[in-house]
N, C-alpha and C positions, 0 to 999 in steps of 0.2 A: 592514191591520188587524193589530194586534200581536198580537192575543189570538185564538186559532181560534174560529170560529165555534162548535163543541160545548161550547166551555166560556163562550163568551158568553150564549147563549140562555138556559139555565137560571136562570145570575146575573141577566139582566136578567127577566125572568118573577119571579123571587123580589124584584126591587128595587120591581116594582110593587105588589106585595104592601104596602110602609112607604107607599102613597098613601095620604093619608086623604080624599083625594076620589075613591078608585074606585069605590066604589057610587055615587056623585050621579053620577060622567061616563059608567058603565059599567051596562047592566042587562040585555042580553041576551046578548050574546058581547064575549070580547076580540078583537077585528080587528086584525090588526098588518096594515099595508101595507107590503111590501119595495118602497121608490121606487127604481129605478135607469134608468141613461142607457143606451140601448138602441146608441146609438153608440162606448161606452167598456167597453173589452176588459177593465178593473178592474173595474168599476160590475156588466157581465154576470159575472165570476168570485164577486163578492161577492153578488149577486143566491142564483145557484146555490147557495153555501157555505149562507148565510141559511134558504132556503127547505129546504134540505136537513135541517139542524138544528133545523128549526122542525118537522117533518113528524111528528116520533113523539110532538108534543105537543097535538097536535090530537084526542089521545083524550084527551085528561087537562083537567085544568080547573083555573082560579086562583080561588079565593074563591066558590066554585061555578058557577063561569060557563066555558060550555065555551071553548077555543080558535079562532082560526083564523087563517090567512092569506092574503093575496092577493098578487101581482105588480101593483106599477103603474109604469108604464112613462111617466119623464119626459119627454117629446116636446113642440116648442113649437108650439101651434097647439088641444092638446087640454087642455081642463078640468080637471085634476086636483082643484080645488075639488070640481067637481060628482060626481066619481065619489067622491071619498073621503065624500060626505056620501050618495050613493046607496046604494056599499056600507058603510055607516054601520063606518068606520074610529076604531078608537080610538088607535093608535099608528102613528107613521110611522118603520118602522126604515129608516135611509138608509145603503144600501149606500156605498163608496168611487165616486169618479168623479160626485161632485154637486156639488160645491162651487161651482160657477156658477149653480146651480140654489137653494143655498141661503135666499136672500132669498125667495123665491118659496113656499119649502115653511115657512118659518119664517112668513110671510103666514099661509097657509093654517092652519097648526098654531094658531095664535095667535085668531084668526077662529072655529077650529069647535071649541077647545080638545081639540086630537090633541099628546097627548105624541110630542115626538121622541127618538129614539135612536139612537144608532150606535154604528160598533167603531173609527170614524175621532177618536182624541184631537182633533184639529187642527178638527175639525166642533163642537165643542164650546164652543172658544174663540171660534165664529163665531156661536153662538146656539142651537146644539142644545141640548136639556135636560137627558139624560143619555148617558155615554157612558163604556165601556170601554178600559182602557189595562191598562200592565204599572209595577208600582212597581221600585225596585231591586233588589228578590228575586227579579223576574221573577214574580211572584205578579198576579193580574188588579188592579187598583185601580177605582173607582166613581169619577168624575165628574158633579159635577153642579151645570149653569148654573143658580143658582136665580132668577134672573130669567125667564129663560125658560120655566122648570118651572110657575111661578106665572103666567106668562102664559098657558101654554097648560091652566090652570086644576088643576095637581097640585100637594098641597099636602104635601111627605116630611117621615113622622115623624122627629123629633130622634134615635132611633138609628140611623137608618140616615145623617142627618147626622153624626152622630159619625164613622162608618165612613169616610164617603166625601172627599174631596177638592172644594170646593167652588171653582167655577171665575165670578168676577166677568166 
């Protein structure tokens, strides 16, 4: 991940804010699901980093709805459909170390309309929706798959299209 996790969180919490479908997908809490591969020594560092930086946000609230997180752990054999719709998940941040994994959660995101994110550029170009890099200034840049954003039922206002870097 180019961009440390403290400085991704915020930005992305602030990007969901330009949805103009969060109230229709969202009404009682934002769920972010940290998905990572419990076997990939990236996947658990990014995991950690995430949920670390996620943790002082979980008093605070986006568009009056409070925060929260989970760990879900990509393992093959268990439902991750059924749990993300159990614990009624609205975004899937996908740690580093998924990318095998990606067809499967892009299924899923698409299916129960769960916005995906990451801080992995390269996840982006493969179907994630939005995602965090660094421009030539080294300054964070915005990504975002609008195919996939729309698929997975987010619809971003035109200024924050202005902002970001839109990825075909």
């Amino acid at each position: 991940m180019p961009v440390p996790a403290d400085v991704q969180i915020p930005l992305l919490l602030k990007i969901l804010t330009f949805d103009r479908n969060f109230e229709i997908k969202i009404n009682t809490a934002l769920t972010i699901g940290i998905v990572y591969d419990p076997q990939n020594p990236a996947s658990l560092q990014g995991k950690d980093a995430i949920a670390q930086s996620l943790a002082p946000f979980t008093t605070k609230t986006i568009k009056k709805l409070p925060i929260a997180y989970t760990l879900l752990e990509f393992t093959p054999g268990k439902s991750l459909a059924e749990i993300a719709r159990t614990k009624h998940i609205n975004v899937f941040y996908i740690v580093p170390g998924n990318v095998e994994h990606l067809p499967a959660l892009l299924e899923i995101s698409w299916a129960q309309q769960i916005l995906t994110v990451t801080g992995v550029p390269a996840y982006v170009d493969k179907g994630v929706a939005v995602g965090i890099s660094l421009n030539r200034e080294n300054k964070p840049l915005i990504l975002i798959n609008l195919a996939s954003s729309k698929s997975a039922g987010s619809a971003f206002d035109a200024n924050l299209l202005k902002l970001a870097t839109i990825v075909e």
